[in-house]
C-alpha positions, 0 to 999 in steps of 0.5 A: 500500500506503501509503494502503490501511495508513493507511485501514485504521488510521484515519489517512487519509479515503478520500475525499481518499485516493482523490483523491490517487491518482486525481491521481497516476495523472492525473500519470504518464498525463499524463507518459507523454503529453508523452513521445509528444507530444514524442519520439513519432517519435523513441522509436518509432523506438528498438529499445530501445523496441520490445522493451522495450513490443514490437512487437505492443503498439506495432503494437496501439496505434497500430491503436486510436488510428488507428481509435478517436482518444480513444476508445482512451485509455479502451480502452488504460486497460482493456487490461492491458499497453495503459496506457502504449502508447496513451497513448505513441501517442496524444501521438506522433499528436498528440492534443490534450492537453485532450481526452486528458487529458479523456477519461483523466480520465473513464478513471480515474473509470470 
């Protein structure tokens, strides 16, 4: 809301407006990532956790990194609700993390 009031006034240029967000959703994508890849087995395994995101979206995501790998990071990026799920899943089934943060970079230009 910050960025869209100071373009709107004239204080900000949209292109490196525009590259600052696109790096900051590159940031907390990346985070939610290593949280799978470092506690994936460990938070999946949390009820707190699975209620929190729920079962389905959790059984839904792993279904779509098992059957699709990196491909899902761009499908869960599209789903409503899927973002954070998949990412999580896709660090905890070990993912490398060049390619994730390849194709979440592609993710994010479409």
């Amino acid at each position: 809301i910050y960025a869209g009031i100071g373009l709107h006034e004239g204080r900000f240029h949209w292109l490196p407006t525009l590259l600052v967000a696109c790096a900051g959703v590159l940031c907390r994508d990346i985070l939610v990532y290593l949280g799978g890849r470092w506690l994936g087995g460990w938070l999946l395994a949390r009820p707190l956790l699975v209620r929190v995101i729920g079962k389905r979206r959790l059984e839904r995501s792993m279904r779509m990194v098992d059957e699709h790998g990196t491909g899902a990071v761009v499908f869960g990026r599209l789903l409503v609700g899927m973002r954070a799920p998949v990412f999580l899943v896709a660090g905890a089934s070990g993912v490398g993390f060049r390619r994730f943060v390849l194709v979440d970079g592609l993710g994010i230009l479409v």
